[in-house]
PDB file of the backbone (N, CA, C, O) and the ligand in Angstrom, with CONECT records:
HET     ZN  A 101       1
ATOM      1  N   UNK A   1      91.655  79.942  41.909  1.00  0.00           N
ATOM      2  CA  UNK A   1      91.772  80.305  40.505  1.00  0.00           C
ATOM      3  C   UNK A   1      91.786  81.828  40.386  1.00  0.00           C
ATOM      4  O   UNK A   1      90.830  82.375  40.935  1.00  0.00           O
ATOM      5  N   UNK A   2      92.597  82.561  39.834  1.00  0.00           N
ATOM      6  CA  UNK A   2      93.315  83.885  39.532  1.00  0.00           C
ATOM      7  C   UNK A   2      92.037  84.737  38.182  1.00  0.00           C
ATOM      8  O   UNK A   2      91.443  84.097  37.315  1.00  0.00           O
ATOM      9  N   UNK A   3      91.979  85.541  38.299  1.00  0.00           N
ATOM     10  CA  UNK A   3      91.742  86.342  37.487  1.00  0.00           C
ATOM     11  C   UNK A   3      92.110  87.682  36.976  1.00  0.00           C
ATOM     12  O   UNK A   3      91.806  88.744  37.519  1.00  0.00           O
ATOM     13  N   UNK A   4      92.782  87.544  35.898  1.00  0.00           N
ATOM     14  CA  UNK A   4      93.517  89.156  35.518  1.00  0.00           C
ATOM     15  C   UNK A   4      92.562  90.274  35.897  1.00  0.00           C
ATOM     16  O   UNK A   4      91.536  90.645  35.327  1.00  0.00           O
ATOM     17  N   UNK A   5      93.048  90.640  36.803  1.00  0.00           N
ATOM     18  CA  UNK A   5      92.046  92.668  36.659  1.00  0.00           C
ATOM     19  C   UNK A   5      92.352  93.509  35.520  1.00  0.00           C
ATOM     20  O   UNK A   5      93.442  93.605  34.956  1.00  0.00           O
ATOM     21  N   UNK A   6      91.353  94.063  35.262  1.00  0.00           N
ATOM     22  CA  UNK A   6      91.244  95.618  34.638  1.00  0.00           C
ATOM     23  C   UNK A   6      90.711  96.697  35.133  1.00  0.00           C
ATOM     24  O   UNK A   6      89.486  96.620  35.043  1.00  0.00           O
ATOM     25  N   UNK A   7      91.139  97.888  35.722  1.00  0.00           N
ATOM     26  CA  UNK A   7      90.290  99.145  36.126  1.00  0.00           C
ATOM     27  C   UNK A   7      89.308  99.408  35.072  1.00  0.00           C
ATOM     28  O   UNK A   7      89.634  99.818  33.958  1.00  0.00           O
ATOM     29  N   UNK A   8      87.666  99.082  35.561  1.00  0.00           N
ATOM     30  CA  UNK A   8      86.921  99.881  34.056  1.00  0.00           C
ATOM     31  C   UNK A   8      87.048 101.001  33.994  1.00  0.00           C
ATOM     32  O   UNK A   8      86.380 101.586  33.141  1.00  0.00           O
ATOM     33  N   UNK A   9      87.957 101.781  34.866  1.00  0.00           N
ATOM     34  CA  UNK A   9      87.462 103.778  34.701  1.00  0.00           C
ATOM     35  C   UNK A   9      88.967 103.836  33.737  1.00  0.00           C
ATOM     36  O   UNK A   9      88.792 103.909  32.521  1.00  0.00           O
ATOM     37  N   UNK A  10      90.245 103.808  34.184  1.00  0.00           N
ATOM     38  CA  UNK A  10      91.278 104.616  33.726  1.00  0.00           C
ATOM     39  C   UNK A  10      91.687 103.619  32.511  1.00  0.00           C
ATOM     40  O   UNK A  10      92.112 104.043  31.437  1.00  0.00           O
ATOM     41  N   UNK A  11      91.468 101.947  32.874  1.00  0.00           N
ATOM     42  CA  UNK A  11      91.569 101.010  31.424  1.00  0.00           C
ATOM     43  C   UNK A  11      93.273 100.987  31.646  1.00  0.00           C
ATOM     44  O   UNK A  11      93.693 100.294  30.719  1.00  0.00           O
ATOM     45  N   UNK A  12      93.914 101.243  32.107  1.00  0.00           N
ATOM     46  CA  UNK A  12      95.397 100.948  31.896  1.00  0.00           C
ATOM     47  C   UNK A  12      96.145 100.455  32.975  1.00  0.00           C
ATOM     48  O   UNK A  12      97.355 100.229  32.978  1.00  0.00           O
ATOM     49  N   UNK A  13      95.226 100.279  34.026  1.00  0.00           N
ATOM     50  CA  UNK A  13      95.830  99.327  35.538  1.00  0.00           C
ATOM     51  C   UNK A  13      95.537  98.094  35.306  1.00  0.00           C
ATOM     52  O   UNK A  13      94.353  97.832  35.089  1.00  0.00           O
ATOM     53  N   UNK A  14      96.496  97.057  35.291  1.00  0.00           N
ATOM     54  CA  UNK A  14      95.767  95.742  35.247  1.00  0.00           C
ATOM     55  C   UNK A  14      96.464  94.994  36.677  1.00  0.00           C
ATOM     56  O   UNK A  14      95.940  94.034  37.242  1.00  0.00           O
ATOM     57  N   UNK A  15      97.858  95.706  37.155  1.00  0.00           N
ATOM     58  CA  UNK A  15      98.240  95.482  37.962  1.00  0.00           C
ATOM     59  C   UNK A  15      98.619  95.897  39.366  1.00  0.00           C
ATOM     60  O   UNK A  15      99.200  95.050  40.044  1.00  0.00           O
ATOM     61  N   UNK A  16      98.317  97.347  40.016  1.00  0.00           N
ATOM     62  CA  UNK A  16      98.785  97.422  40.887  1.00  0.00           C
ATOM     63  C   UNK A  16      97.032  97.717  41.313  1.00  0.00           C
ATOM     64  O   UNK A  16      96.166  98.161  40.559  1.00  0.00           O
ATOM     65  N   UNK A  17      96.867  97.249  42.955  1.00  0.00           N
ATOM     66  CA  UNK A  17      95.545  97.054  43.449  1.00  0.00           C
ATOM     67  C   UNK A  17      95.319  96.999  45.098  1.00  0.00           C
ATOM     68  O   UNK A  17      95.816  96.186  45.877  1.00  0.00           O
ATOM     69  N   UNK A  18      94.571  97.923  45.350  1.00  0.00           N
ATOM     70  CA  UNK A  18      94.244  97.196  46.699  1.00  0.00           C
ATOM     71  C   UNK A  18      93.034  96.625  46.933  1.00  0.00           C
ATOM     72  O   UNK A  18      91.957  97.156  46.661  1.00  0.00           O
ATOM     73  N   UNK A  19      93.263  94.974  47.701  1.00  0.00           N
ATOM     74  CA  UNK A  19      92.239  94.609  48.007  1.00  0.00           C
ATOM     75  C   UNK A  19      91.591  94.988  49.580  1.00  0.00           C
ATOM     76  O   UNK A  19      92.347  95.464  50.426  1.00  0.00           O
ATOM     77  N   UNK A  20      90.464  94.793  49.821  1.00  0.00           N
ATOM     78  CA  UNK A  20      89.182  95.791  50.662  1.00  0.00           C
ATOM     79  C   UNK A  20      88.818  94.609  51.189  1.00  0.00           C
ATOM     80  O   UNK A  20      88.045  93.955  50.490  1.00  0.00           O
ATOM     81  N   UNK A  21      89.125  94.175  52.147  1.00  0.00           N
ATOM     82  CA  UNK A  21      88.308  92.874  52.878  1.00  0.00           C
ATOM     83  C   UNK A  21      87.234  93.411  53.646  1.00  0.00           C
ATOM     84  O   UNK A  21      87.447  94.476  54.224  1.00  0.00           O
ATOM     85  N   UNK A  22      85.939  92.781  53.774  1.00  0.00           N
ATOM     86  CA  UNK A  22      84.926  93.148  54.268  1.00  0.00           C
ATOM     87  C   UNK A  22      85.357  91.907  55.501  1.00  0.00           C
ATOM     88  O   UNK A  22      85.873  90.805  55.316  1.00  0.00           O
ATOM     89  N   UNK A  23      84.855  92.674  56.998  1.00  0.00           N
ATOM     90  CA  UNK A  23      84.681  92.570  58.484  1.00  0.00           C
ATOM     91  C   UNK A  23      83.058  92.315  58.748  1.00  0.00           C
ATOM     92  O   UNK A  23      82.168  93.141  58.547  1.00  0.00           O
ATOM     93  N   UNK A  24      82.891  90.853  59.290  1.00  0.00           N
ATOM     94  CA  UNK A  24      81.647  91.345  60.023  1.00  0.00           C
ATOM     95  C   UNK A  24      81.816  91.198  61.621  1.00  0.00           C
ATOM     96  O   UNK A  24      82.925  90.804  61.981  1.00  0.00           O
ATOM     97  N   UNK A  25      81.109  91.393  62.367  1.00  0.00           N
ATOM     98  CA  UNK A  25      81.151  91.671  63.886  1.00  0.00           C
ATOM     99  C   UNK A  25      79.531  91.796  64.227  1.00  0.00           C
ATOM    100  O   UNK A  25      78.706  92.368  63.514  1.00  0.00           O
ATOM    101  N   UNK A  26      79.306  91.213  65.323  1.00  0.00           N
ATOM    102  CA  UNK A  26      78.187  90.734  65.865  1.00  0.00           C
ATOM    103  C   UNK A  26      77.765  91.702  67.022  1.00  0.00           C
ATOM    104  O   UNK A  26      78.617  91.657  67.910  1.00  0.00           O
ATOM    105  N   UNK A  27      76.867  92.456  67.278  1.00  0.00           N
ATOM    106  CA  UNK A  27      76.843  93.429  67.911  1.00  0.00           C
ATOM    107  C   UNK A  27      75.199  93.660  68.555  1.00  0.00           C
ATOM    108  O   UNK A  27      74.193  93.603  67.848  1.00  0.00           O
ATOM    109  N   UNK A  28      75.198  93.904  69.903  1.00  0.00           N
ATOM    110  CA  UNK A  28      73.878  93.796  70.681  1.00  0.00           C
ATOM    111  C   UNK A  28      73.703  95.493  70.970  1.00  0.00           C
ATOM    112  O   UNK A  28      74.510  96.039  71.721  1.00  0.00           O
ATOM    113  N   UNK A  29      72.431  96.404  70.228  1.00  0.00           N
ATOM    114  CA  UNK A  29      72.967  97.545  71.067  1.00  0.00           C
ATOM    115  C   UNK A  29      71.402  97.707  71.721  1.00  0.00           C
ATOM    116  O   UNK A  29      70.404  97.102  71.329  1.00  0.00           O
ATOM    117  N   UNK A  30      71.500  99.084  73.261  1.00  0.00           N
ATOM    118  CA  UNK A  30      71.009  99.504  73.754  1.00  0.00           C
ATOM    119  C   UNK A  30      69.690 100.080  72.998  1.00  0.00           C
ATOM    120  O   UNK A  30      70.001 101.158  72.493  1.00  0.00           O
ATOM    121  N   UNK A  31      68.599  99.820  72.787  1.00  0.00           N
ATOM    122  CA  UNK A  31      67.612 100.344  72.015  1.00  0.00           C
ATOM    123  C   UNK A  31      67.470 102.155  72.068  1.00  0.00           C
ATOM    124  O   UNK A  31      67.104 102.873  71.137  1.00  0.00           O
ATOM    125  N   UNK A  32      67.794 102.492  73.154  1.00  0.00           N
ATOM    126  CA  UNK A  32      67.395 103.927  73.316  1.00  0.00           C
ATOM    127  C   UNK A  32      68.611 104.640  73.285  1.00  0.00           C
ATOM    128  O   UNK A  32      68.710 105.867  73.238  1.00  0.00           O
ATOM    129  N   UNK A  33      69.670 103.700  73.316  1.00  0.00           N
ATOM    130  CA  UNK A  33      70.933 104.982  73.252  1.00  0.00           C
ATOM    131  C   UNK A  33      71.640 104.283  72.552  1.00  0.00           C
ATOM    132  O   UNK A  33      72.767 104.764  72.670  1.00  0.00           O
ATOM    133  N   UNK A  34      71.690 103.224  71.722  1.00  0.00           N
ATOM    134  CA  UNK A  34      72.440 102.396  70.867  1.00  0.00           C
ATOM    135  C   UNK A  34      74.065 102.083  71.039  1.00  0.00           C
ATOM    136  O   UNK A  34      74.905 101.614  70.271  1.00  0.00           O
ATOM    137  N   UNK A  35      74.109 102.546  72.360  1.00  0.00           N
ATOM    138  CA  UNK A  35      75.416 101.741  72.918  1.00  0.00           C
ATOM    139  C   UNK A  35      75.343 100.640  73.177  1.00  0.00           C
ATOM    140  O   UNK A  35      74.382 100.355  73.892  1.00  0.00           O
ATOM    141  N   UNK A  36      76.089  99.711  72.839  1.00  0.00           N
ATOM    142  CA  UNK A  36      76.426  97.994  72.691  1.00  0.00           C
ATOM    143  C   UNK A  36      76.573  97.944  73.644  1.00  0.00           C
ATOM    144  O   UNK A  36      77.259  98.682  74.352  1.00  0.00           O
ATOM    145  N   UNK A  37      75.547  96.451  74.099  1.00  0.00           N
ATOM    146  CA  UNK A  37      75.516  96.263  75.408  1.00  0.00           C
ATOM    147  C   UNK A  37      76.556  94.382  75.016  1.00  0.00           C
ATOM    148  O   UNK A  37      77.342  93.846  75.797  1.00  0.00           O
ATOM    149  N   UNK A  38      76.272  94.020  74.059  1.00  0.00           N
ATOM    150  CA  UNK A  38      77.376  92.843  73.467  1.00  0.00           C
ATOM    151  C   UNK A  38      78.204  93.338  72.127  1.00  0.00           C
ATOM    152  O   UNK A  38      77.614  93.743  71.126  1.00  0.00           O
ATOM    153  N   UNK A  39      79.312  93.276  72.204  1.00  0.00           N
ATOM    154  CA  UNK A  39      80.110  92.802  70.729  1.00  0.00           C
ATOM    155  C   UNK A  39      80.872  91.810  70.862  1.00  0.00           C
ATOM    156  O   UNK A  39      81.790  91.841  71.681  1.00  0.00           O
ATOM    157  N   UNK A  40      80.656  90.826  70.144  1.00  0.00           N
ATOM    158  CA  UNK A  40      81.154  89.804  69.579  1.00  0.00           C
ATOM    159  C   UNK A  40      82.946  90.423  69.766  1.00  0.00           C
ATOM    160  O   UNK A  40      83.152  91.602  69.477  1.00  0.00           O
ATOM    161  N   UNK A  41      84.224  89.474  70.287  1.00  0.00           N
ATOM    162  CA  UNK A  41      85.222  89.729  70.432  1.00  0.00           C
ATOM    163  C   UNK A  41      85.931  88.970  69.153  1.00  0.00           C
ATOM    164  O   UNK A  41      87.152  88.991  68.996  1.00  0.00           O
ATOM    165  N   UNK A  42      84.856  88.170  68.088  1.00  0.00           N
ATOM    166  CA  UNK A  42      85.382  88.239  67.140  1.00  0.00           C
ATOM    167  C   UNK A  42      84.751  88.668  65.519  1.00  0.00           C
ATOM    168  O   UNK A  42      83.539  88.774  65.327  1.00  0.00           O
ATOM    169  N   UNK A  43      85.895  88.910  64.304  1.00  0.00           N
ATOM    170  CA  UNK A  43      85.415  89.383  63.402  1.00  0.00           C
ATOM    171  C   UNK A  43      85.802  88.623  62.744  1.00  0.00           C
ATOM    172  O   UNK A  43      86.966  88.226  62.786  1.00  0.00           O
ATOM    173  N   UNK A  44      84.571  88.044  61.633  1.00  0.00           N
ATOM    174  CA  UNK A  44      84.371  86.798  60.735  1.00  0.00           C
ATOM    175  C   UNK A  44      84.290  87.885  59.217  1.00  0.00           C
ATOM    176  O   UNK A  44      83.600  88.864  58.933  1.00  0.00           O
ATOM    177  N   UNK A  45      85.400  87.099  58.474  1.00  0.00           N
ATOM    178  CA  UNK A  45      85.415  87.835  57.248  1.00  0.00           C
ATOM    179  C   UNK A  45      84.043  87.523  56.550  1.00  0.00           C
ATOM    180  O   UNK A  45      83.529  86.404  56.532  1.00  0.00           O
ATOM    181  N   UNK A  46      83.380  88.946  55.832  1.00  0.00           N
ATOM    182  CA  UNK A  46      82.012  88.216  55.070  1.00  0.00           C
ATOM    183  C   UNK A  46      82.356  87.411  53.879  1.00  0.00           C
ATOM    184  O   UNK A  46      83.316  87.765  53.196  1.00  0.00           O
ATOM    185  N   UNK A  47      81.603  86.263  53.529  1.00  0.00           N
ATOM    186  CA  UNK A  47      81.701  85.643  52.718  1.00  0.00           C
ATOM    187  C   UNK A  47      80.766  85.556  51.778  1.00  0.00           C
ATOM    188  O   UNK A  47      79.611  85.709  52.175  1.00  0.00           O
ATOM    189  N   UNK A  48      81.009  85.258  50.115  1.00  0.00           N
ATOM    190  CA  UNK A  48      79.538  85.567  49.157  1.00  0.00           C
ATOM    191  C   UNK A  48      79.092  83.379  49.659  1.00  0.00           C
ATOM    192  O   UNK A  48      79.580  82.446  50.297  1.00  0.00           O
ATOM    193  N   UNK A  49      78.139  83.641  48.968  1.00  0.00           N
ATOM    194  CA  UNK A  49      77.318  82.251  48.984  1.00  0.00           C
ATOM    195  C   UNK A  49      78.096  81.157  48.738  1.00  0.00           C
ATOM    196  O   UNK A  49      77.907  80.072  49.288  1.00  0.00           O
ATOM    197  N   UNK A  50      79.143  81.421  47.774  1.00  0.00           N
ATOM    198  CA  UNK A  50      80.155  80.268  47.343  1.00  0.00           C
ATOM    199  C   UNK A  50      81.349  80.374  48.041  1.00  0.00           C
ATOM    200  O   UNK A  50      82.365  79.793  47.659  1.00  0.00           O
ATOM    201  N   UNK A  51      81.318  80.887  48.772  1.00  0.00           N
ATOM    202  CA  UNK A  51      82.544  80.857  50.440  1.00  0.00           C
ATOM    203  C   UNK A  51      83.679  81.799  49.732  1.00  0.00           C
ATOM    204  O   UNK A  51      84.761  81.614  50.289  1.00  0.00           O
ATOM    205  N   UNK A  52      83.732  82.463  48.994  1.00  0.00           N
ATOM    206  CA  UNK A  52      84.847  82.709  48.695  1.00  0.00           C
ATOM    207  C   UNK A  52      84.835  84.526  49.482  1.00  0.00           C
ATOM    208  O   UNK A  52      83.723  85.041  49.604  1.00  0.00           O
ATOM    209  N   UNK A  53      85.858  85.195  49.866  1.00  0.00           N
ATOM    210  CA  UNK A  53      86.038  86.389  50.559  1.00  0.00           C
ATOM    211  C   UNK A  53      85.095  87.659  49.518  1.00  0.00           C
ATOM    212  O   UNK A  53      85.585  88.135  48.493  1.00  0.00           O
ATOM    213  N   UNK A  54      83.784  88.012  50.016  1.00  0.00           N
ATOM    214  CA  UNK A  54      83.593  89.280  49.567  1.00  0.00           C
ATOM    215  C   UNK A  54      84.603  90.686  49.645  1.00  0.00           C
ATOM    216  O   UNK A  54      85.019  91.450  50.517  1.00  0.00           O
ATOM    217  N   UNK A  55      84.706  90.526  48.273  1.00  0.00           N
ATOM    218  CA  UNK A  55      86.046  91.543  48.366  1.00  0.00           C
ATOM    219  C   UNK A  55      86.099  93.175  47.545  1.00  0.00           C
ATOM    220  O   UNK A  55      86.043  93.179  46.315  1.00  0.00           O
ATOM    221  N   UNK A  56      86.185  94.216  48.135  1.00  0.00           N
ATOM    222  CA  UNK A  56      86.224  95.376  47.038  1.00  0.00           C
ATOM    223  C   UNK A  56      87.848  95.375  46.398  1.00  0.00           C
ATOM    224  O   UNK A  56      88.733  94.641  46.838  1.00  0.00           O
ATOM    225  N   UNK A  57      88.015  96.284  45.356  1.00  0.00           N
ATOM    226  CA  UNK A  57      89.269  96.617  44.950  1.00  0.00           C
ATOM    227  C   UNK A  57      89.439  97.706  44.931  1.00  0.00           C
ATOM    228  O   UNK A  57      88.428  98.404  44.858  1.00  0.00           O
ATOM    229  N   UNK A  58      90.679  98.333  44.981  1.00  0.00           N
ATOM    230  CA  UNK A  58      90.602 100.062  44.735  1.00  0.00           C
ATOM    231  C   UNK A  58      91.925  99.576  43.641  1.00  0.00           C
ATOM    232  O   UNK A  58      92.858  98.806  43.871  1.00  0.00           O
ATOM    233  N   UNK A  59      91.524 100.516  42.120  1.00  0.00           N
ATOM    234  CA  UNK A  59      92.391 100.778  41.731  1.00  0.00           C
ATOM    235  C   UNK A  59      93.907 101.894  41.839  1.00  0.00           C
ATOM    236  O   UNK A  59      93.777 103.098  41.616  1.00  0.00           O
ATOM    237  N   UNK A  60      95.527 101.175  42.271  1.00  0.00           N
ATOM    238  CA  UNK A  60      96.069 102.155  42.666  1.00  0.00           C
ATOM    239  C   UNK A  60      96.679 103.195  41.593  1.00  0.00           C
ATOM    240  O   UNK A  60      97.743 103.810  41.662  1.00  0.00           O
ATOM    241  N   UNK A  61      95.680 103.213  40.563  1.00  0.00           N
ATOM    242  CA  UNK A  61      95.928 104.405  39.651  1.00  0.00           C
ATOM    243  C   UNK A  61      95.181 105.717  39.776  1.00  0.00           C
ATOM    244  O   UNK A  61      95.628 106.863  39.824  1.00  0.00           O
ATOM    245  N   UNK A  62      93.820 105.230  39.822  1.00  0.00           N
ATOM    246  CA  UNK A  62      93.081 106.313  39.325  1.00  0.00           C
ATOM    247  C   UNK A  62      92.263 106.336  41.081  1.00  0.00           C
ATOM    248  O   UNK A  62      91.530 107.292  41.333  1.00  0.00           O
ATOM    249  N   UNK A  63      92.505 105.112  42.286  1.00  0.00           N
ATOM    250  CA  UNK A  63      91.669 105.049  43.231  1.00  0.00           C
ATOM    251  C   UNK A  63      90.193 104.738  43.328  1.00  0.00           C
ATOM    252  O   UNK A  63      89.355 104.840  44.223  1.00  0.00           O
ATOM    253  N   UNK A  64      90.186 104.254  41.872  1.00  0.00           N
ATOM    254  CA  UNK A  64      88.336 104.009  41.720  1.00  0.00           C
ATOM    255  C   UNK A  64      88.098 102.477  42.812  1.00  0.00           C
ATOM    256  O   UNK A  64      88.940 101.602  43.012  1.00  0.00           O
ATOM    257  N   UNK A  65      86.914 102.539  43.283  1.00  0.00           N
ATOM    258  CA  UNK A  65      86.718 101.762  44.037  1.00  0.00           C
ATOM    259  C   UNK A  65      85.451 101.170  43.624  1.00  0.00           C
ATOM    260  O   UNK A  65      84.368 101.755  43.578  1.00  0.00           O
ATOM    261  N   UNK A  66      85.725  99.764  43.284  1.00  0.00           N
ATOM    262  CA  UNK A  66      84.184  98.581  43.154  1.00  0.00           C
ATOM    263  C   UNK A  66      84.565  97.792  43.629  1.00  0.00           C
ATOM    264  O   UNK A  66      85.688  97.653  44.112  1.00  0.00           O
ATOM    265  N   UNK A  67      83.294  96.762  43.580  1.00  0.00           N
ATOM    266  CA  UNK A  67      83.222  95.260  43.987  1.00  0.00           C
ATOM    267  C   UNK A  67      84.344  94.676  42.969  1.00  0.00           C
ATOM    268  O   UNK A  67      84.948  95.373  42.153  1.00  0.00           O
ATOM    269  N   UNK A  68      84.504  93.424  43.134  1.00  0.00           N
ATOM    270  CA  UNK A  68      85.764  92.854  42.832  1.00  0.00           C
ATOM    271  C   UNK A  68      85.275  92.490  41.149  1.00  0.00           C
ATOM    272  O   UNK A  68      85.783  92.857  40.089  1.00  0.00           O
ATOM    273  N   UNK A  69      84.300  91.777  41.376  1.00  0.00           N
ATOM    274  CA  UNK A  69      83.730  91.718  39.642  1.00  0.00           C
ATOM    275  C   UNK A  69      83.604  93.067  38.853  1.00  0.00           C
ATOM    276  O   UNK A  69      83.614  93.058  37.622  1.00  0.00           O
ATOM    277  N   UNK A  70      83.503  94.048  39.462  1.00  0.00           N
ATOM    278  CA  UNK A  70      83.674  95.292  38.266  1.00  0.00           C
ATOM    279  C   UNK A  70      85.250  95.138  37.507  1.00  0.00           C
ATOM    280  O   UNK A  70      85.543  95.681  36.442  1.00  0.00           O
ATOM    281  N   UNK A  71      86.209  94.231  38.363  1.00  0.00           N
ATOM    282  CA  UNK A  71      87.501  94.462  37.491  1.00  0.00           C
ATOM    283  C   UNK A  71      87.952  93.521  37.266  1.00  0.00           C
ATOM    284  O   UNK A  71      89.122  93.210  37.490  1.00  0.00           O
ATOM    285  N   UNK A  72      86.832  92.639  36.605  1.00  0.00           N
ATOM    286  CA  UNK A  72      87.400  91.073  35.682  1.00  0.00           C
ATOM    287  C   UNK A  72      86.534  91.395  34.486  1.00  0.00           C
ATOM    288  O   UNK A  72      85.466  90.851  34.204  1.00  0.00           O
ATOM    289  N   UNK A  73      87.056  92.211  33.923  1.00  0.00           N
ATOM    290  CA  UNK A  73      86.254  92.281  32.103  1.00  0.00           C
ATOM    291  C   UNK A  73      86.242  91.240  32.217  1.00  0.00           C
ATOM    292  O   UNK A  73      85.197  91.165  32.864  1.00  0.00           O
ATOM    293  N   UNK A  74      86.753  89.686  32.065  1.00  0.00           N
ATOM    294  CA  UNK A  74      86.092  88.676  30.962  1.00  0.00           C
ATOM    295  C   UNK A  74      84.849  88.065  31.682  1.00  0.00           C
ATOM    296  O   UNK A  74      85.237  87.452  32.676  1.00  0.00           O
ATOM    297  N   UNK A  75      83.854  88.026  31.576  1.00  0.00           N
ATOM    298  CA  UNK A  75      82.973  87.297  32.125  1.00  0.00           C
ATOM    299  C   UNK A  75      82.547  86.273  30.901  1.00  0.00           C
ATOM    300  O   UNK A  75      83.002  86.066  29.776  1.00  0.00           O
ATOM    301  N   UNK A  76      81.295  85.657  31.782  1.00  0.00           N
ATOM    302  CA  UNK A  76      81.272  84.124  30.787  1.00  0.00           C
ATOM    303  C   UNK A  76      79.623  84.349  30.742  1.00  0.00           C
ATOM    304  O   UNK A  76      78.785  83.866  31.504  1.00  0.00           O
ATOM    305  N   UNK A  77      79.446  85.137  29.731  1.00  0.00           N
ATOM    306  CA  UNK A  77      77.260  85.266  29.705  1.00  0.00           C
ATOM    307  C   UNK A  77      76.806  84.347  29.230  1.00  0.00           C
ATOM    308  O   UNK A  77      75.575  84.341  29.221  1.00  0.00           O
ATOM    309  N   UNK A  78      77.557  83.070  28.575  1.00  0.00           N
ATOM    310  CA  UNK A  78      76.430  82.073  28.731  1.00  0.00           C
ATOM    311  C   UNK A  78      76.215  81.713  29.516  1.00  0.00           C
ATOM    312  O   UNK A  78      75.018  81.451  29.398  1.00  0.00           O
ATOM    313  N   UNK A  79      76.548  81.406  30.529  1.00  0.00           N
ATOM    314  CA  UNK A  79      76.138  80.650  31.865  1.00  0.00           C
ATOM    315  C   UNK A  79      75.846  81.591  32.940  1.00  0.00           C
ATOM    316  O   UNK A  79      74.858  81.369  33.640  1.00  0.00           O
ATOM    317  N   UNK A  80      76.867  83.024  33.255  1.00  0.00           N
ATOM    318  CA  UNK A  80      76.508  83.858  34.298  1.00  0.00           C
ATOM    319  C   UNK A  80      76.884  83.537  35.601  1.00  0.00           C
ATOM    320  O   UNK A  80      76.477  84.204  36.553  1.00  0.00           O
ATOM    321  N   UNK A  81      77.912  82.200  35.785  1.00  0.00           N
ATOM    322  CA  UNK A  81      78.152  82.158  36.604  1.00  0.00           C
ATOM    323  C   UNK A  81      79.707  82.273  36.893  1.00  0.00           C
ATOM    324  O   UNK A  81      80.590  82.036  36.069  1.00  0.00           O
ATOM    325  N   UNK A  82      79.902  82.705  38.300  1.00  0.00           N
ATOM    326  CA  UNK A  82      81.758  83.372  38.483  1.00  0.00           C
ATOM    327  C   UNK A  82      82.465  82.230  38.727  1.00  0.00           C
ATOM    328  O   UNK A  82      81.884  81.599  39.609  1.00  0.00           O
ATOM    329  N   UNK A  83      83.089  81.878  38.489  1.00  0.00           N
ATOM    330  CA  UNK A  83      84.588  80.964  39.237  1.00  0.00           C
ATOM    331  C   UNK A  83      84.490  80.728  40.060  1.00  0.00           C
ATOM    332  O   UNK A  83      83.825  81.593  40.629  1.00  0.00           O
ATOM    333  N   UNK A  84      84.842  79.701  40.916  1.00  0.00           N
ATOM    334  CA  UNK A  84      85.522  80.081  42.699  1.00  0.00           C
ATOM    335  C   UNK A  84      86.819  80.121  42.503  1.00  0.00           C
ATOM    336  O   UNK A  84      87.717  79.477  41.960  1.00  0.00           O
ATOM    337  N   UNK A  85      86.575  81.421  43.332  1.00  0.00           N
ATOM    338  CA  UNK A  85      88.285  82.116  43.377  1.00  0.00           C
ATOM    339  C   UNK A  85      88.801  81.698  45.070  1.00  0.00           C
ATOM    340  O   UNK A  85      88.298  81.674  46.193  1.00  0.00           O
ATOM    341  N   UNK A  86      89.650  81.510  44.649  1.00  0.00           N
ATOM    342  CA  UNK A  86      90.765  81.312  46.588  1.00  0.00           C
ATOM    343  C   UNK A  86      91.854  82.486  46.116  1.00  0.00           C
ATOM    344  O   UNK A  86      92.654  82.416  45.183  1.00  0.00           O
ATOM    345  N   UNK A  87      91.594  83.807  47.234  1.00  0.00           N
ATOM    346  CA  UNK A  87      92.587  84.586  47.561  1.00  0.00           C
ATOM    347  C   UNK A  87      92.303  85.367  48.833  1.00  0.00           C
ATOM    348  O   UNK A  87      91.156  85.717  49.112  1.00  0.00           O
ATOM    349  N   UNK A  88      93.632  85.712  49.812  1.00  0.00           N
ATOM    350  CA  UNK A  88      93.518  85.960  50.901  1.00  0.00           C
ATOM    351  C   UNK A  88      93.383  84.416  52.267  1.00  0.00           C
ATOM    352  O   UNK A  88      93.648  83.214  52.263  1.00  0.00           O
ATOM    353  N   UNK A  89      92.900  85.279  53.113  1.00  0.00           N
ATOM    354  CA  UNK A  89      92.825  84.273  54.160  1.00  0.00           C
ATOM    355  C   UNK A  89      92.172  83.440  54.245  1.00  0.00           C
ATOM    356  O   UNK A  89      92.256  82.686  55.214  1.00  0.00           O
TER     357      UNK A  89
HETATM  358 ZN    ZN A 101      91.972 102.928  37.553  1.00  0.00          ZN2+
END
């Protein structure tokens, strides 16, 4: 399920955007010299609680950069709770 963006800083981007996928990677390091003695050879996209891709946006107007809910003005305060959204991988 889709949600129109809005930049809250410049207010006149609703459409051009980059999305910011967050990487996690699993990593063992050396206590005294913090060189990795394991990394994980793979990277698992982070996910919020409801599986959907933790995602930033950068607006490509003004370059402001938030979490993805800073640029869905409509929210729903009676309830407080988000959608599940499917976008990306
Ligand atoms: Zn903007």
């Amino acid at each position: 399920m889709f949600e129109p963006y809005l930049c809250p800083i410049c207010h006149r981007n609703r459409t051009h955007f980059t999305l910011i996928y967050k990487l996690e990677q699993e990593v063992q390091l050396d206590p005294k010299t913090g060189v990795p003695v394991f990394e994980s050879q793979e990277l698992e996209p982070v996910l919020r609680p409801d599986g959907t891709p933790d995602l930033e946006v950068r607006c490509a107007r003004c370059n402001y950069v938030a979490s993805e809910t800073a640029f869905i003005p409509r929210r729903s305060p009676e309830n407080g709770k988000t959608q599940p959204r499917r976008r990306g991988p």
